[in-house]
C-alpha positions as CSV (number, residue, x, y, z in Angstrom):
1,X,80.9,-27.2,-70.4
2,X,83.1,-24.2,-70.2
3,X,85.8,-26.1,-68.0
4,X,86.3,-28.7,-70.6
5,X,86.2,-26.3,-73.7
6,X,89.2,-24.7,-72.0
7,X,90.7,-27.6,-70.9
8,X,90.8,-29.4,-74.0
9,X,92.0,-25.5,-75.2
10,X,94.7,-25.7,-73.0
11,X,95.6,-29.7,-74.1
12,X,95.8,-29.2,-77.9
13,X,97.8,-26.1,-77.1
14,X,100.2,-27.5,-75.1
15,X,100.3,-30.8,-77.5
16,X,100.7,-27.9,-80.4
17,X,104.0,-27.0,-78.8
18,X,105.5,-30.2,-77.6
19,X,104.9,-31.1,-81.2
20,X,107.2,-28.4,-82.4
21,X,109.5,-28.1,-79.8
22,X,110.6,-31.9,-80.5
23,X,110.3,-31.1,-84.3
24,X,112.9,-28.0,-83.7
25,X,115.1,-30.6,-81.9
26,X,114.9,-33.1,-84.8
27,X,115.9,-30.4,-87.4
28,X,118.4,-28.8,-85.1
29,X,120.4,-31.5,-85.4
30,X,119.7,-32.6,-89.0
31,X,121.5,-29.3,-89.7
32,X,118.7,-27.7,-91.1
33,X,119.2,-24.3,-89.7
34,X,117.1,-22.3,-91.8
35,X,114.1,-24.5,-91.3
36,X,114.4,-24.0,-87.5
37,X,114.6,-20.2,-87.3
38,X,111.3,-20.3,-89.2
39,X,110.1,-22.8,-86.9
40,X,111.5,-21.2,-83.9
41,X,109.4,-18.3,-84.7
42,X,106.1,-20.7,-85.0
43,X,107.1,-22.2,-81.3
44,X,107.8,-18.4,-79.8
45,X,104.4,-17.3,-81.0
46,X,102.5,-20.5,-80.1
47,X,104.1,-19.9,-76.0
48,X,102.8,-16.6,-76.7
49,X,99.5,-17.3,-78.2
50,X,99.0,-20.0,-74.7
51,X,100.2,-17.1,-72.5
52,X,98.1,-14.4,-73.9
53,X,95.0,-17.2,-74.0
54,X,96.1,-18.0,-70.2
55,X,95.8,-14.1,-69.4
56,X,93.0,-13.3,-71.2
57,X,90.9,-15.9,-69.2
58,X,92.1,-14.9,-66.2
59,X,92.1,-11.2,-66.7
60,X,87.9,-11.5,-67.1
61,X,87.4,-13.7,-64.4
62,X,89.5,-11.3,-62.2
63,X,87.6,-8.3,-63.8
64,X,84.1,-10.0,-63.0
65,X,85.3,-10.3,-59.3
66,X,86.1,-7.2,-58.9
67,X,83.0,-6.0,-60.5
68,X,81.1,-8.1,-58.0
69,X,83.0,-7.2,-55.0
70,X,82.3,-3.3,-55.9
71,X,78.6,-4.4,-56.5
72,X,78.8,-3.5,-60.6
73,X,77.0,-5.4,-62.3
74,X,76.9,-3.7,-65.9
75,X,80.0,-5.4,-66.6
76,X,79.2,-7.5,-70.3
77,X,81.7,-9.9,-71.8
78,X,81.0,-10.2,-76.0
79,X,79.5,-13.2,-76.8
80,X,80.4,-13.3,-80.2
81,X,84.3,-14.7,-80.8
82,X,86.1,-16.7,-82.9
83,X,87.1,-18.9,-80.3
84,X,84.2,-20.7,-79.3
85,X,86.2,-21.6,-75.8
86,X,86.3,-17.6,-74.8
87,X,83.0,-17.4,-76.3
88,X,81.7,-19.9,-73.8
89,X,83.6,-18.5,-71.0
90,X,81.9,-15.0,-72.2
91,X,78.4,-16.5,-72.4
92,X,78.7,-18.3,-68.6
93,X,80.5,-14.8,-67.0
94,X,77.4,-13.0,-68.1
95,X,74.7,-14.9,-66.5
96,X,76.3,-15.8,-63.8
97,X,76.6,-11.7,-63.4
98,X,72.6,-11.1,-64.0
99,X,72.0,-14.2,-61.2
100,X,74.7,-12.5,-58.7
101,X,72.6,-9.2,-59.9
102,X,69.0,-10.7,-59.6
103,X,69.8,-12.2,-55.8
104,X,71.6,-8.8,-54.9
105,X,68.6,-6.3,-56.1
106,X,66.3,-9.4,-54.0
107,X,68.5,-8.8,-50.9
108,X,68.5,-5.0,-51.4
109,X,64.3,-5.5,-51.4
110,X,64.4,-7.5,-48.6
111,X,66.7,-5.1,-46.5
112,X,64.5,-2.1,-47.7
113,X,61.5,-3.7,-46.3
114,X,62.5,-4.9,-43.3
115,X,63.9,-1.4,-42.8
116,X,60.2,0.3,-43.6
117,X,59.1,-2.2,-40.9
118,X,61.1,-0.9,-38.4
119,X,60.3,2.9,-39.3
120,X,57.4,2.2,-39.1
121,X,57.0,-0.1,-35.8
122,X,55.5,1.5,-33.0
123,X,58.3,0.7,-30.8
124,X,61.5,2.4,-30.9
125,X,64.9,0.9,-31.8
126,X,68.6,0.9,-32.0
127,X,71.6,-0.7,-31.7
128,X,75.2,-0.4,-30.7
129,X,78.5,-1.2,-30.8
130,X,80.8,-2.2,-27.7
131,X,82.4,0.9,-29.0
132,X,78.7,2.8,-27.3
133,X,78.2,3.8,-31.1
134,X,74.6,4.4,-32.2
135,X,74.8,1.9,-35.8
136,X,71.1,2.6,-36.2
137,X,68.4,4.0,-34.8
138,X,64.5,3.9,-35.7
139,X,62.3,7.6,-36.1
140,X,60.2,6.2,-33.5
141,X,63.2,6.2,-30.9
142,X,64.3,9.8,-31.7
143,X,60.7,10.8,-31.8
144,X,60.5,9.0,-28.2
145,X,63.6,10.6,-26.8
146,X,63.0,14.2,-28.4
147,X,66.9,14.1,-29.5
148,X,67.9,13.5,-33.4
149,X,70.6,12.6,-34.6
150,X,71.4,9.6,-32.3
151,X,75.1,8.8,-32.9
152,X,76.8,7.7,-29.2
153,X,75.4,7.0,-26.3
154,X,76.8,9.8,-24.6
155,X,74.4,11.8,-26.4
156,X,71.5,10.1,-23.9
157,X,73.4,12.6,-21.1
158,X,72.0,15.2,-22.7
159,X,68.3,14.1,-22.4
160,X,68.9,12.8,-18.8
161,X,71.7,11.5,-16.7
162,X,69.7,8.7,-15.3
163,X,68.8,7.0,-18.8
164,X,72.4,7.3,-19.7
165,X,73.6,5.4,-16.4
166,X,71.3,2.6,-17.6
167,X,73.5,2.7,-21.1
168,X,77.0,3.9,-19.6
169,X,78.3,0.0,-18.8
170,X,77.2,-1.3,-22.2
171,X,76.1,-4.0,-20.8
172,X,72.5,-5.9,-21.4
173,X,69.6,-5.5,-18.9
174,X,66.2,-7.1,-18.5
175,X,62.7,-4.8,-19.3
176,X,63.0,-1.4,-16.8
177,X,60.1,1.1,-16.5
178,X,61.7,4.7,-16.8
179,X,59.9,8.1,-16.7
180,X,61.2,10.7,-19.0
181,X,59.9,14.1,-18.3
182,X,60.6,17.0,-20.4
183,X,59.1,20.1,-22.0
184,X,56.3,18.1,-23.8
185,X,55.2,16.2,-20.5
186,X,56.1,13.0,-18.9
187,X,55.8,9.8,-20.6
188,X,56.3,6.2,-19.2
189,X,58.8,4.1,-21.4
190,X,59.6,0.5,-21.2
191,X,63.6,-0.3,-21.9
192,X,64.9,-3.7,-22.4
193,X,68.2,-4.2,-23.8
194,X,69.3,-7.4,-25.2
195,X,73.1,-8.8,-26.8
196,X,72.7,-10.0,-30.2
197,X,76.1,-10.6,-32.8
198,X,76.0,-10.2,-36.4
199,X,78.6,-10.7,-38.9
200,X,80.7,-11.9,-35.7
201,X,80.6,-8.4,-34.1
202,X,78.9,-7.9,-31.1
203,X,76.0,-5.9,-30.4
204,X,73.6,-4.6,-27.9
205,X,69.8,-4.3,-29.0
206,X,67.8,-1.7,-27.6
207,X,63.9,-1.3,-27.5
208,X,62.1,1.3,-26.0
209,X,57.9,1.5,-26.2
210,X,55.8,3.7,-24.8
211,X,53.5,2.7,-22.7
212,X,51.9,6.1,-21.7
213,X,48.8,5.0,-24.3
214,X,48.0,1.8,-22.1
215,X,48.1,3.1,-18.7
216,X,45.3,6.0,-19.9
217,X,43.4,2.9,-21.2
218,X,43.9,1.2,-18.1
219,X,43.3,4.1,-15.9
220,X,40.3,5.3,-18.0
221,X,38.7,1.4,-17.8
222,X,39.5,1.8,-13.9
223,X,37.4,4.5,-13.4
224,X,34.7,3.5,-15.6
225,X,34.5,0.6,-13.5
226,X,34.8,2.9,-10.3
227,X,32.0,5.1,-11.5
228,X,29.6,2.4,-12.2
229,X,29.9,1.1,-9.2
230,X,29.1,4.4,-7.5
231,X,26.5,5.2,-10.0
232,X,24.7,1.9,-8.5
233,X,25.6,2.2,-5.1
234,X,24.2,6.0,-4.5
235,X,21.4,5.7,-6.8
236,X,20.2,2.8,-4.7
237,X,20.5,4.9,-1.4
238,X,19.0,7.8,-2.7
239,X,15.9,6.0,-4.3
240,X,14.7,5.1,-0.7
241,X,15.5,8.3,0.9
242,X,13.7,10.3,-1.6
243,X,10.4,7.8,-1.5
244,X,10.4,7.9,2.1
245,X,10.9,11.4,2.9
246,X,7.7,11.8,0.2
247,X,6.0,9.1,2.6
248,X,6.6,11.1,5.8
249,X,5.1,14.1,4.2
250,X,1.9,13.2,3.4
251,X,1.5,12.2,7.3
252,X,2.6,16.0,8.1
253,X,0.9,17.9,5.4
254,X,-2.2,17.6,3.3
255,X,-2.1,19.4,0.0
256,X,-0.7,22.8,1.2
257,X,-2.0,22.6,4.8
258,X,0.2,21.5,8.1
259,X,-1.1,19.3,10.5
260,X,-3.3,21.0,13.3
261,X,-1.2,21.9,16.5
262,X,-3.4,19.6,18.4
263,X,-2.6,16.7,16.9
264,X,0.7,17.3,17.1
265,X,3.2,20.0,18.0
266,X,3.2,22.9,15.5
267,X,7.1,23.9,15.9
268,X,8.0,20.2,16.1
269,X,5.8,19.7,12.9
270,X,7.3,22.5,10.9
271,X,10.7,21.6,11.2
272,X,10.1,18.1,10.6
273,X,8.4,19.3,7.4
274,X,11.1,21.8,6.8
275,X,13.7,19.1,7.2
276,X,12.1,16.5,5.4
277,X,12.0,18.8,2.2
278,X,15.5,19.2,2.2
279,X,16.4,16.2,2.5
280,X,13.9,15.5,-0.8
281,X,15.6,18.6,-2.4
282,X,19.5,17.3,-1.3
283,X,17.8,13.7,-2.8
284,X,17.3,15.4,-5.9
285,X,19.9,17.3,-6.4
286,X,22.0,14.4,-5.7
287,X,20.4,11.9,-8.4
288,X,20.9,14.7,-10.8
289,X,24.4,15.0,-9.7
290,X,24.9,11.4,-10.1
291,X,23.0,11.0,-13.4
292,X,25.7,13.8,-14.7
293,X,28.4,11.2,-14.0
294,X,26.2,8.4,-16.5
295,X,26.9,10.5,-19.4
296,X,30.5,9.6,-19.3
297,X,29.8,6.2,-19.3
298,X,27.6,5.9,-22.3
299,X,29.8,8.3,-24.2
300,X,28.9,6.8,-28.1
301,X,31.0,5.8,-30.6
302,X,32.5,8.7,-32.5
303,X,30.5,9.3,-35.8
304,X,33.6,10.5,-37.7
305,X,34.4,12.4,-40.8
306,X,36.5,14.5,-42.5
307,X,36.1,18.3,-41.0
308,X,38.0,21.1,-42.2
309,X,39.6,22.3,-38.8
310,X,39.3,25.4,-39.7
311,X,35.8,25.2,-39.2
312,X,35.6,23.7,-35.9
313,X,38.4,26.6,-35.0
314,X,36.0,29.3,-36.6
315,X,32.7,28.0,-34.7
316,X,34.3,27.3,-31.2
317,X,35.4,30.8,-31.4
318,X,32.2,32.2,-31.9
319,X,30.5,29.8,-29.2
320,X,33.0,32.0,-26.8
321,X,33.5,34.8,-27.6
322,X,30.4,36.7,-26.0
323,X,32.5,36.0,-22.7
324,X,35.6,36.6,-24.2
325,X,34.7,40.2,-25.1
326,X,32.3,41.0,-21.7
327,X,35.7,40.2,-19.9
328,X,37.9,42.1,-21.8
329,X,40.2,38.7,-22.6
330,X,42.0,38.1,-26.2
331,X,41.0,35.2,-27.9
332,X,43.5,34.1,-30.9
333,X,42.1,31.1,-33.3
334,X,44.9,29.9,-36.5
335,X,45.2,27.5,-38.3
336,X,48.6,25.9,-40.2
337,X,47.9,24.7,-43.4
338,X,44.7,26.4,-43.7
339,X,43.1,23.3,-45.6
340,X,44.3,20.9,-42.7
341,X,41.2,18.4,-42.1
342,X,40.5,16.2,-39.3
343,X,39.1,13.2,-39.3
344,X,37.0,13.3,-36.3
345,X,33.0,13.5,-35.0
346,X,32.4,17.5,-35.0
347,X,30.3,17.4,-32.4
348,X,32.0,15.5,-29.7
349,X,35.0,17.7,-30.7
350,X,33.3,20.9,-30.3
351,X,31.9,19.9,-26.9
352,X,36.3,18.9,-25.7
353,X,37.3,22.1,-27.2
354,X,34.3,24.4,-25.3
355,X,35.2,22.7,-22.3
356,X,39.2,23.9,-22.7
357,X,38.2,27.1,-23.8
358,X,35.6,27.8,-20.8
359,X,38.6,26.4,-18.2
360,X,40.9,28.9,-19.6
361,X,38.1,31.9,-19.6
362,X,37.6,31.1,-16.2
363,X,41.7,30.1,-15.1
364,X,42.7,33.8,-16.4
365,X,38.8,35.8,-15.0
366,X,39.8,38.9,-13.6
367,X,43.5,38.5,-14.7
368,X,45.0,41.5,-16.9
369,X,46.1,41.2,-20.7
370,X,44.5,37.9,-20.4
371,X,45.2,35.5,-23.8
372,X,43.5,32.4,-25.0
373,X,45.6,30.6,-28.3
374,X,43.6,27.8,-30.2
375,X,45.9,25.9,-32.6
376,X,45.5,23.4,-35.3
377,X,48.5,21.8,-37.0
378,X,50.5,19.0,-37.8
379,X,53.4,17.9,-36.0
380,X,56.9,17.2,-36.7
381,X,56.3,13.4,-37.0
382,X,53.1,13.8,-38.8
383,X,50.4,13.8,-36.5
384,X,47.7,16.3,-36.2
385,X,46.9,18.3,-33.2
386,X,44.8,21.2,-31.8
387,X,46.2,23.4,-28.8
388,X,44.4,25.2,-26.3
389,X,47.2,27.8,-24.7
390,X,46.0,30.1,-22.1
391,X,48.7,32.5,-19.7
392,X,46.9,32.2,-16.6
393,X,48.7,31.0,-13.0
394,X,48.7,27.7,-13.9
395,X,48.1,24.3,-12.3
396,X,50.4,23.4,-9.2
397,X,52.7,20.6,-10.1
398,X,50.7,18.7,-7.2
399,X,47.1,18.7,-8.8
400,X,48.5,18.4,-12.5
401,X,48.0,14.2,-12.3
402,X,44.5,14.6,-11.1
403,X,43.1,16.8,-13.1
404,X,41.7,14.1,-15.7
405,X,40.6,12.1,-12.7
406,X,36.6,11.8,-12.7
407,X,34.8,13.7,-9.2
408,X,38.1,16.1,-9.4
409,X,37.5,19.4,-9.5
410,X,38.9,22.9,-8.0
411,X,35.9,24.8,-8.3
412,X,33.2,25.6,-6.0
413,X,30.6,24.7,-9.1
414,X,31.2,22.3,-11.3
415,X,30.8,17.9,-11.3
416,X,34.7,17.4,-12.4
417,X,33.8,15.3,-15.2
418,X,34.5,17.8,-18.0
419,X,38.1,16.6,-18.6
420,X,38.0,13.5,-17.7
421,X,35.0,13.1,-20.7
422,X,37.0,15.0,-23.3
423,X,40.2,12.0,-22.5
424,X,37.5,9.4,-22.8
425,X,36.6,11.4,-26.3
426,X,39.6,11.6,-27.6
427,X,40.5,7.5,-26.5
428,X,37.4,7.0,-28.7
429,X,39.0,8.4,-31.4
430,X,42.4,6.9,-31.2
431,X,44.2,9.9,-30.1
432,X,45.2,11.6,-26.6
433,X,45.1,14.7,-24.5
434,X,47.9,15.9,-22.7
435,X,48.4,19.1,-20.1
436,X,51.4,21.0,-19.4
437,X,51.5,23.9,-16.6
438,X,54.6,25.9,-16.2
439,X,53.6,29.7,-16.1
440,X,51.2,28.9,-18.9
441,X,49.1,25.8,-19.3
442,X,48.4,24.3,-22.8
443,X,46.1,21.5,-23.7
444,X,47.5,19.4,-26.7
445,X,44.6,17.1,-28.6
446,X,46.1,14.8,-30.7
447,X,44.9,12.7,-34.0
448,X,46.6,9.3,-34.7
């Protein structure tokens, strides 16, 4: 509609001034000379009315351009002229601009949430450039690496030579397991880097996810597997040996008396009682031993809530500090906010946090100036935690992976099942516990 209201615009002008251009010739040479300069003037404006009509069209379409290529979209033509043609052109400029302007916002939505996605995503990711420029790279990634902000891939030096090399050719590689060890602890990371091209530029796709979560899964189903098989096997042995060593017994001893020497040997017949009653005490004391192990298996479902941490700070303090004091060691309980809460079961918490405390009284027992730091906060990238910081000698780099292993232990006393129930807690709750030992050792509980 517009195209032909300008078109036929365009015709009658140009008709207008044919018209008077062959009317100027006719009178030209008629000799009427004063008639022409009047007309002259009529055919001078009417090439300047179809110029200025020519440029005013194309001077708004350029403007809209413009306006669209710099992404303005206020930009209004009046709709209200005396030409109708321009008023048209007006009219068609301006909704074309809010369509332009409704698709753009809808692109701009889109973009934003396919960018919350991948902040969001549990997986880290980035990209880069042939150039080994960092175009963009998730929180997740930079929470994963421990470096922010990732701009080259040089940068990955810094965090560790070996993850670099895997980056230094720019060139795409199929999934790679990769251990990165830092200050935090160790964590297992899964890298897979794939070519992509957008916009004709090409690209390298990164993803990195951590994997540390599923191998404690795995490892913790393992040994709960493990232990009920053990759990079967011993309590089936030591069923008989206890029943039987109660049978044999009754043939050597009635009520409180011995068998007479006569009917049989009185020094054979005491230590065959004195050995049969160990082995029904070492029976015993074995089922118990066992049924200590049960209780990791039938650890229940966390009956969660919101707790003040503070709280739970304030009471596992208490709970040691009769030992605390008798031993002349510091114990330091904070909180940061104060009105932090944690959404966990307060008992099987307490129980994990009595269990770190205790392993610390007893790492740093006889040690001078000796410290114990509890800690409740929240972390950089959100997350909620509790620390459990003693500065005793530490645990050697070479016992530091078995610690959470059920049946370890490196006490004399003890079953060995204390930490590796508080992991099997905190799995039940969604979170993790991790262990680092250099000089110090701190316990980190976190809360997803």
């Amino acid at each position: 509609m517009v195209s032909k209201s300008i078109y036929y615009q365009l015709i009658f002008r140009i008709i207008l001034i044919a018209a008077s251009a062959f009317l100027l010739a006719f009178l030209f040479f008629r000799a009427h000379y004063l008639i022409c300069s009047l007309l002259c003037m009529v055919f001078i404006w009417q090439a300047y009315s179809l110029i200025r009509y020519v440029n005013q069209t194309n001077r708004k379409i350029a403007y809209f351009f413009d306006a669209i290529k710099n992404e303005d979209f206020t930009l209004r033509f009046p709709e209200k002229l005396s030409v109708k043609s321009l008023e048209e052109l007006n009219h068609s400029l301006n909704m074309l601009n809010i369509m332009i302007q409704d698709i753009h916002l809808k692109k701009q939505a889109q973009e934003q949430y396919y960018q919350e996605i991948l902040r969001q995503a549990d997986i880290g990711i980035f990209t880069i450039n042939v150039k080994g420029h960092i175009l963009y790279a998730n929180p997740t990634v930079q929470n994963l690496l421990n470096y922010r902000p990732l701009n080259h891939v040089k940068q990955l030096k810094q965090i560790d030579p070996t993850l670099y090399g895997l980056f230094e050719a720019l060139e795409p590689f199929e999934s790679t397991l990769y251990s990165l060890g830092n200050e935090r602890g160790k964590k297992e990371l899964t890298l897979k880097c794939t070519p992509i091209t957008i916009e004709g530029k090409k690209l390298l796709l990164v993803i990195i996810h951590d994997i540390q979560k599923e191998l404690d899964d795995k490892e913790t189903d393992s040994w709960v597997k493990l232990i009920r098989v053990l759990t079967h096997e011993i309590m089936n042995t030591i069923t008989p040996i206890t029943s039987i060593s109660e049978s044999i017994l009754k043939y050597f001893k009635k009520g409180k008396e011995l068998a007479t020497a006569e009917e049989f040997g009185e020094i054979q017949i005491k230590n065959t009682a004195k050995g049969l009653e160990v082995i029904k005490e070492q029976g015993n004391d074995l089922m118990s031993f066992v049924q200590s192990y049960r209780t990791f298996l039938s650890v229940p479902e966390p009956d969660r809530e919101l707790i003040p941490a503070k709280k739970i700070l304030e009471k596992v303090r208490l709970l040691l500090q009769e030992y605390t004091s008798a031993h002349d060691i510091t114990l330091d309980v904070n909180c940061d906010p104060e009105n932090l809460e944690l959404y966990i079961d307060e008992k099987q918490l307490t129980q994990i946090l009595l269990n770190l405390g205790k392993n610390a009284q007893q790492a740093i027992d006889g040690q001078e100036n000796g410290r114990i730091v509890i800690h409740a906060g929240i972390a950089e990238q959100g997350k909620k935690f509790i620390t459990v910081k003693d500065n005793g000698p530490g645990i050697s780099p070479e016992l530091i992976d078995e610690i959470f292993v059920p049946f370890f232990t490196t006490k004399n006393t003890g079953t060995g099942i204390g930490l590796s129930l508080s992991k099997q807690i905190m799995r039940l709750h969604g979170g993790s516990i991790r262990v680092i030992s250099n000089g110090n050792t701190t316990f980190t509980l976190t809360f997803e």
